[in-house]
KOLBATI-708734 format. One record per residue (C-alpha): residue in one letter; x, y, z. Coordinates in Angstrom, 3 decimals. Each point is the difference from the previous one (the first is absolute). Layout:
BEGIN
- A,X,Y,Z
...
This chain:
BEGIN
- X,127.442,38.874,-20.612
- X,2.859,-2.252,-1.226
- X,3.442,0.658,1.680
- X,1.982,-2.092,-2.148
- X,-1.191,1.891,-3.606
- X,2.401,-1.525,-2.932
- X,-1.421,1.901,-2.684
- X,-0.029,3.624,2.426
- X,-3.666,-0.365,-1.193
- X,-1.299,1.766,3.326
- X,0.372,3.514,1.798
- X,2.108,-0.537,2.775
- X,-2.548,1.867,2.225
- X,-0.523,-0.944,3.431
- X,-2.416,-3.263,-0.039
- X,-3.363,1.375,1.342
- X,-3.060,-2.708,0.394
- X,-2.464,0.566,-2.788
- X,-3.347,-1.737,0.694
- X,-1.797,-2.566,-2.127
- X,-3.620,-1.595,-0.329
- X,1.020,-3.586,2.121
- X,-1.886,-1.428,-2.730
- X,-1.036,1.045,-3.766
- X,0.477,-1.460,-3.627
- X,4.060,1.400,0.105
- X,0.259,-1.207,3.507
- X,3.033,-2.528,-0.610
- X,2.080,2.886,-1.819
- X,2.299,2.446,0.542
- X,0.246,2.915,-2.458
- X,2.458,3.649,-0.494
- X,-0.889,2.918,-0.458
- X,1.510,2.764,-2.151
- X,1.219,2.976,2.422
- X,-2.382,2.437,-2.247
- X,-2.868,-0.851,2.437
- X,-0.795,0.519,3.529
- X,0.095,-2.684,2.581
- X,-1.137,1.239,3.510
- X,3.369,-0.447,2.144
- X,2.238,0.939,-2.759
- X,1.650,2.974,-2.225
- X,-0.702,0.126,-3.493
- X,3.271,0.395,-1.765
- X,-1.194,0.309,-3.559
- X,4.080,-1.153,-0.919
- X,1.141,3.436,1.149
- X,1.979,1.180,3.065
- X,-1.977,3.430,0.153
- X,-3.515,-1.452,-0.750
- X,1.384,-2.685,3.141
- X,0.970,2.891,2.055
- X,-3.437,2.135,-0.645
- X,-2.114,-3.075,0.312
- X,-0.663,-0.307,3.709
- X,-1.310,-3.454,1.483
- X,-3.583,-0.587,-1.654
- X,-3.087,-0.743,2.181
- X,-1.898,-1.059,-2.538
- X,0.157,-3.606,-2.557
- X,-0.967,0.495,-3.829
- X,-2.904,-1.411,-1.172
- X,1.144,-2.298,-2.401
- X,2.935,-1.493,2.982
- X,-2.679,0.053,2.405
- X,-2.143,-2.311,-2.489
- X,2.987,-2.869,-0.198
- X,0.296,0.570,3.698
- X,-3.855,-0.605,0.595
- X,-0.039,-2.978,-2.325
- X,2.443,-1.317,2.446
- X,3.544,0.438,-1.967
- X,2.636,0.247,2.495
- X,2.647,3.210,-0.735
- X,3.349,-0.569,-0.728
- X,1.446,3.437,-0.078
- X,0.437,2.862,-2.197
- X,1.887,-0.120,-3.243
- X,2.417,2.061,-1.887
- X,-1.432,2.159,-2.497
- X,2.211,1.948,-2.888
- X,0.599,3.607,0.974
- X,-3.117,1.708,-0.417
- X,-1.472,-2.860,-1.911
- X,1.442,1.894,-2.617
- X,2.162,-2.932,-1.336
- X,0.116,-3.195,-1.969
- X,3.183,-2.140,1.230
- X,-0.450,-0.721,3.237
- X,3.145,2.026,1.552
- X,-0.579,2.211,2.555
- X,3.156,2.955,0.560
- X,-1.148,-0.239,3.544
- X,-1.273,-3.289,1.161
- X,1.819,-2.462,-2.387
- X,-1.374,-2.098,-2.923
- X,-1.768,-3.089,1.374
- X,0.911,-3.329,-1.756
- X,-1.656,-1.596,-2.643
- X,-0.657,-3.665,1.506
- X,-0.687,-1.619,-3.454
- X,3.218,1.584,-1.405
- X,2.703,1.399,2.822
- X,2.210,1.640,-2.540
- X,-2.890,1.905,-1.539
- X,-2.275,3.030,0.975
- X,-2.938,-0.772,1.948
- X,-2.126,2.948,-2.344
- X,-2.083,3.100,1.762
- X,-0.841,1.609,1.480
- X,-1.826,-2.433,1.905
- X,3.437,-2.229,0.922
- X,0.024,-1.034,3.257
- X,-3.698,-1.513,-0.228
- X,0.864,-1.839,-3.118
- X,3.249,-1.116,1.699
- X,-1.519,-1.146,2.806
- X,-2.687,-1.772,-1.730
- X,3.088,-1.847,-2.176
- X,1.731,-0.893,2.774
- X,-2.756,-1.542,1.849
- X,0.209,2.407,2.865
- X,-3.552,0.707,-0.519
- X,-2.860,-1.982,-1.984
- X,-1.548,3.945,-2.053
- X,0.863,3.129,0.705
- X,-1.425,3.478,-1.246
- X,1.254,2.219,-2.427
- X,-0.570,3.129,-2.353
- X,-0.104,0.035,-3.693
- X,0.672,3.762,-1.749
- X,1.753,-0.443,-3.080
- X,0.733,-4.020,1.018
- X,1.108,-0.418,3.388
- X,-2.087,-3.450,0.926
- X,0.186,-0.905,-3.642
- X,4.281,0.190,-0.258
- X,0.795,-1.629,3.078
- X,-2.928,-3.055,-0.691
- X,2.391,-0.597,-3.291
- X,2.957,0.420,1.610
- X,-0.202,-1.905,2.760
- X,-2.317,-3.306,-1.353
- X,-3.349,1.057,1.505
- X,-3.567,0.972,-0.188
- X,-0.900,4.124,0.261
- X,-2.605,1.622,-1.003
- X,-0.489,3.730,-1.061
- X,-3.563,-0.126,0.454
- X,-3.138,2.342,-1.702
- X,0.895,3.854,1.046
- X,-1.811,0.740,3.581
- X,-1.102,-3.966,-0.056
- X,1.998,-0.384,3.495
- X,0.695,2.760,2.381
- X,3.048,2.255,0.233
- X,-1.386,1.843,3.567
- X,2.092,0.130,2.484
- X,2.945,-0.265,-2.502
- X,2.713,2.250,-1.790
- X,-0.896,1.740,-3.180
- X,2.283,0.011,-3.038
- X,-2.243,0.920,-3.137
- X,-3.486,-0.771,1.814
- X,-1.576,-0.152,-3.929
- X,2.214,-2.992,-0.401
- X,0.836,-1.358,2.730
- X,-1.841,-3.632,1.497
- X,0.491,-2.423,2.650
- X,1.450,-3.780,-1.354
- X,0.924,-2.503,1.855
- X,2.655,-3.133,-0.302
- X,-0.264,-3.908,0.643
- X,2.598,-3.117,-1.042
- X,-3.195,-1.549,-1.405
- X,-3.434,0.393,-1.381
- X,-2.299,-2.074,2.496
- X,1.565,2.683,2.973
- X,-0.417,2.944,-2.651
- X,-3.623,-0.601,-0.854
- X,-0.871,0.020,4.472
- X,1.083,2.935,0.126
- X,-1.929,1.583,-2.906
- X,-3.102,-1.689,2.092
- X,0.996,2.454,2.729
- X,1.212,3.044,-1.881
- X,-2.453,0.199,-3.327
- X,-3.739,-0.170,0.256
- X,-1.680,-1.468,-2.905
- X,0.732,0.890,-3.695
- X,-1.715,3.070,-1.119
- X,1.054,-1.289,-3.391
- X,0.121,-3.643,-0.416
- X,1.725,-2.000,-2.334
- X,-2.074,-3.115,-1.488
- X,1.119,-3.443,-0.120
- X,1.423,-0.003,-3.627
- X,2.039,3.417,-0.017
- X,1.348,1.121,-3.504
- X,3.882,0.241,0.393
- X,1.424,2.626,-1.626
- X,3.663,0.001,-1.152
- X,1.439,3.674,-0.455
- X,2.353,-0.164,-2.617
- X,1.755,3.149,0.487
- X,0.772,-0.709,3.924
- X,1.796,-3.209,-1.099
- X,1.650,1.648,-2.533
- X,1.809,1.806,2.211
- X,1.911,-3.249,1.769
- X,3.140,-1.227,-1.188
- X,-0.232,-3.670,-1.959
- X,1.800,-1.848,3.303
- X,-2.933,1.656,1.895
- X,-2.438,-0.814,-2.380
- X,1.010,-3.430,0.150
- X,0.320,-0.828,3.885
- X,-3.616,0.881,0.086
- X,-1.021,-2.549,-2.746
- X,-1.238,-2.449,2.177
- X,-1.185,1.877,2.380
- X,-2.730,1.654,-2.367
- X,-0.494,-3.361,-2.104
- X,-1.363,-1.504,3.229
- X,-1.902,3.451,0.909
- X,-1.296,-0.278,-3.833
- X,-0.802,-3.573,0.859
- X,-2.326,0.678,2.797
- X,-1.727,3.413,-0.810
- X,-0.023,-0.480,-4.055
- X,1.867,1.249,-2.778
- X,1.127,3.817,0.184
- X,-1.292,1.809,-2.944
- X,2.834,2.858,-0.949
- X,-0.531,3.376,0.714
- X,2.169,2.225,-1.879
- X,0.070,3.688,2.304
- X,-0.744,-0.142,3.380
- X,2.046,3.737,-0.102
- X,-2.046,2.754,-0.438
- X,2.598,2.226,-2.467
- X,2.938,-1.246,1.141
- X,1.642,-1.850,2.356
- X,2.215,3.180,0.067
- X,-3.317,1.624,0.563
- X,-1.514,-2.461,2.745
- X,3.915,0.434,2.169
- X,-0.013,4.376,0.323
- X,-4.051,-0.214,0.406
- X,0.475,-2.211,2.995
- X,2.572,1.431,1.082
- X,-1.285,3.447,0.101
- X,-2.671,-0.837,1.906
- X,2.140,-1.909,2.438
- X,2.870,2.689,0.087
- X,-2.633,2.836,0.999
- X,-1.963,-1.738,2.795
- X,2.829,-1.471,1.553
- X,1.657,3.574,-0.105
- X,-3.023,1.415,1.330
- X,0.024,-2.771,2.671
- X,3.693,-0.032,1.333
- X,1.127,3.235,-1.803
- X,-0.726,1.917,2.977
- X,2.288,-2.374,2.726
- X,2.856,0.217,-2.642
- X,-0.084,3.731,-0.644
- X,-0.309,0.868,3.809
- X,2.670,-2.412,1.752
- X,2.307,-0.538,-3.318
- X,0.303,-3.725,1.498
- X,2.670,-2.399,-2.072
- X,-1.601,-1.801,-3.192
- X,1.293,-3.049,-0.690
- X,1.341,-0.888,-3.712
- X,-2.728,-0.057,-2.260
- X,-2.672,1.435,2.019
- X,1.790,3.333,0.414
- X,-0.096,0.566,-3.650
- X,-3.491,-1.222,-0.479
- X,-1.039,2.613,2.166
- X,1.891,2.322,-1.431
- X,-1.855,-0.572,-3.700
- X,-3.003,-0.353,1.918
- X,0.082,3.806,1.583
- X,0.107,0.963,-3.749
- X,-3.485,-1.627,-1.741
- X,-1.851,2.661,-1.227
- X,-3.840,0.576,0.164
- X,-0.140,0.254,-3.531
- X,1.642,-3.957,0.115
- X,-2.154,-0.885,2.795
- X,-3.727,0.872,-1.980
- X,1.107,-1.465,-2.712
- X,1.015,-3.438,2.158
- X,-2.902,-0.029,1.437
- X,-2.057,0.481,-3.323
- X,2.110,-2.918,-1.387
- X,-0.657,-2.535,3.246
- X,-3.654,0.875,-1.401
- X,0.511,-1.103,-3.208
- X,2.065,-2.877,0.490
- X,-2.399,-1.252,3.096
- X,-2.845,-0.198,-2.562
- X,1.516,-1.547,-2.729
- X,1.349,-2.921,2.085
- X,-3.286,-0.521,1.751
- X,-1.377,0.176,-3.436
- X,2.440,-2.876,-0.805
- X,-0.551,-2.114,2.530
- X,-3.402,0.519,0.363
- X,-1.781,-2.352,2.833
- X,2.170,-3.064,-0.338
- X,3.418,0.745,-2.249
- X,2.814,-0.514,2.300
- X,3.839,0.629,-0.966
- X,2.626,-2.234,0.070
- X,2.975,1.779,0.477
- X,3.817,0.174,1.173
- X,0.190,1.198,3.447
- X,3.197,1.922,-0.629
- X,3.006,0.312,-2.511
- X,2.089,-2.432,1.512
- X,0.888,-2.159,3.359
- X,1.392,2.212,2.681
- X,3.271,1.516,-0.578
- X,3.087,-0.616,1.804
- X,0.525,1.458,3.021
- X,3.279,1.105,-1.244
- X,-1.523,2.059,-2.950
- X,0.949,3.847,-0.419
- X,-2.666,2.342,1.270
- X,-0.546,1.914,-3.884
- X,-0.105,-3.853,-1.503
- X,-2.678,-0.586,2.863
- X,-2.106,3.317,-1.032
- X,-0.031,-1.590,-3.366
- X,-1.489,-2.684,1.111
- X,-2.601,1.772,2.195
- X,-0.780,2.216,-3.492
- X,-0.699,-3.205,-1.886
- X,-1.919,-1.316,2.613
- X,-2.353,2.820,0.453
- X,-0.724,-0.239,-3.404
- X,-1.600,-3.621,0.300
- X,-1.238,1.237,3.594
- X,-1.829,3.277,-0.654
- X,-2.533,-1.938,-2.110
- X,-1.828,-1.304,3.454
- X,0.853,3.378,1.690
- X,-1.350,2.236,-2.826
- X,-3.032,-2.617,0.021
- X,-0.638,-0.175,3.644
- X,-0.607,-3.578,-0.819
- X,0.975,-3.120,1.800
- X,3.262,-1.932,-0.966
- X,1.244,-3.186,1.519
- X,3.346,-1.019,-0.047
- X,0.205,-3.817,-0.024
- X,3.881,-1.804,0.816
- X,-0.397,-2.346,-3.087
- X,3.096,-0.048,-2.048
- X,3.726,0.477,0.891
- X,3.783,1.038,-1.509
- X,3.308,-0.716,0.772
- X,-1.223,-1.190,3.771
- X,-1.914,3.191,0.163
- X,-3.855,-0.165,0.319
- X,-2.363,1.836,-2.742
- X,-3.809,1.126,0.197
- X,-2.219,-0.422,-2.062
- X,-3.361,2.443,0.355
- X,-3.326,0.032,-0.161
- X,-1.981,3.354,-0.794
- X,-3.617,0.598,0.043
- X,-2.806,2.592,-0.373
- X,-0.639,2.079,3.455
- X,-1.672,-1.656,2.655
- X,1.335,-3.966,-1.076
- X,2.489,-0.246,2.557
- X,-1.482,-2.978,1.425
- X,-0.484,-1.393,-3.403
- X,3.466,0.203,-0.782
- X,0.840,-1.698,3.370
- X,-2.451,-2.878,-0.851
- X,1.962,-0.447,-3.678
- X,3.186,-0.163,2.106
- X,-1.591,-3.171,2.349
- X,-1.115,-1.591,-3.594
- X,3.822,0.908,-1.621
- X,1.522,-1.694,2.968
- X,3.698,-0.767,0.323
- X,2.427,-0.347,-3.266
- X,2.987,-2.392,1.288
- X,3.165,1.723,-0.909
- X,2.256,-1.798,-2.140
């Protein structure tokens, strides 16, 4: 556990030995984890005071901690995690907003903060966190490193905190690819769905569309050289099934009614303080209909099979990780829920999917870092990982 924690990355529980495999293939790092899963010795806090205060000490390790632990990977502590996990910026009304080590005066991303603060400070070499609606895949752009929002059910979530269990997967962050890749040995078994050698990029013309031209041009170089390496993108005009309009209140129907169904309960009974943002999503969430909900479902359907259609065994999109670099850490909190609503737009495509998306740290703004992703058909997470090793690193200008 690190007492001296710049970037208020960690928990500040009491430091409780966690043991690891003496030897193993992660045996000379130390990783985080996201305080949405159990470590034997310690609460799960889940971001919120009254989950903290139910939670009890646990007795038992989850699966996917105890596989790091096994391989040898020394634990560094528990991070910060978003109220709920029910956020996208990284600010917690309760436990603080960890700092963005690539970009101090800018948010960190979430809900999965503190690991991708620690990991960008160097406090730790990977830690773990959950992707819903984008919380490994914000924070990786926002804070210049790798995540991962792997196939749906590819890596366990036992042991861990539900938010919208029909969306939500276990990630994982590293400062570089080499580290990234050892612990995909661990975590992912081999490909279901492999990706050959010569992979037909795919460039969706109406996710790029939705960047602004400065945008759009900081990651000109990045996807030249990505261009260079895996071969010309061939333009794809929809990726959107509909809408984007149509893709954003699909998604987030689905994710508004399981995660009401999940934490509605807690709320209703103890009435506990919501922080900004997450009060009010709960608030719309209470409200989804059935009638919105069948239909969302019908639509994930539909869209599932006409990207899989697209990208058939070996199509592969390059894409913009999200709108922008990170805001500023001074930005107002309805300017931030814009953001998060033109995020979830580019987001929801993986998450309606349940297809693997990398986030690469390829391309930078103003001194802020900017990801650059990878998405493939389900089961190609490895894949995806191996295109990363042949990408390598872009030197930033």
């Amino acid at each position: 556990m690190h007492l001296h924690d710049p970037a208020h990355a960690f928990v500040p529980y009491p430091d409780v030995p966690v043991k690891s495999a003496p030897t193993g293939l992660l045996a000379d790092l130390h990783f985080g984890v996201k305080d949405l899963f159990d470590v034997a010795g310690y609460p799960t806090g889940g971001g919120s005071p009254i989950v903290l205060a139910m939670s009890g000490i646990k007795t038992q390790t989850a699966p996917t901690v105890q596989k790091l632990l096994d391989a040898g990977a020394q634990f560094s502590g528990k991070t910060v995690t978003d109220e709920f996990a029910f956020s996208m910026n990284g600010n917690n009304a309760h436990f603080g907003a960890p700092l963005n080590g690539a970009a101090p005066d800018r948010i960190t991303g979430g809900s999965s903060s503190g690991s991708a603060a620690a990991v960008s400070w160097g406090l730790c070499d990977v830690a773990l966190g959950t992707d819903t609606g984008g919380s490994v895949r914000a924070p990786a752009n926002h804070c210049g490193l790798y995540g991962l929002r792997p196939t749906h059910g590819r890596v366990s979530l036992e042991g861990a905190l539900d938010l919208a269990p029909s969306l939500d997967t276990c990630g994982w962050f590293a400062r570089d690819i080499a580290t990234f890749a050892r612990v995909a040995d661990v975590l992912l078994d081999a490909d279901p769905a492999p990706l050959p050698d010569r992979v037909r990029l795919l460039w969706p013309s109406d996710l790029w569309a939705m960047l602004d031209a400065p945008v759009v041009q900081a990651l000109e170089g990045a996807t030249r050289h990505v261009q260079a390496v895996l071969g010309d993108a061939a333009p794809v005009d929809t990726v959107a099934l509909e809408s984007w309009d149509a893709m954003y209140w699909h998604f987030r129907y689905l994710q508004g009614r399981e995660a009401w169904l999940t934490d509605g309960p807690v709320i209703e009974r103890y009435a506990p303080p919501l922080g900004p943002g997450v009060a009010e999503r709960f608030a719309w969430s209470r409200t989804v209909t059935d009638a919105q909900v069948i239909a969302a479902r019908a639509f994930r359907l539909a869209f599932r099979a006409q990207l899989a259609a697209l990208l058939g065994s070996d199509g592969v999109l390059l894409m913009p990780s999200m709108p922008d670099i990170a805001p500023l850490r001074s930005t107002p909190e309805a300017s931030l829920e814009d953001y998060r609503n033109r995020a979830i737009r580019m987001l929801c495509v993986a998450g309606l999917a349940g297809m693997p998306q990398l986030s690469m740290p390829l391309a930078a703004r103003e001194g802020a870092p900017l990801g650059l992703s990878l998405l493939g058909p389900a089961g190609s997470d490895r894949s995806l990982i191996r295109c990363a090793e042949r990408i390598g690193v872009i030197a930033q200008g």
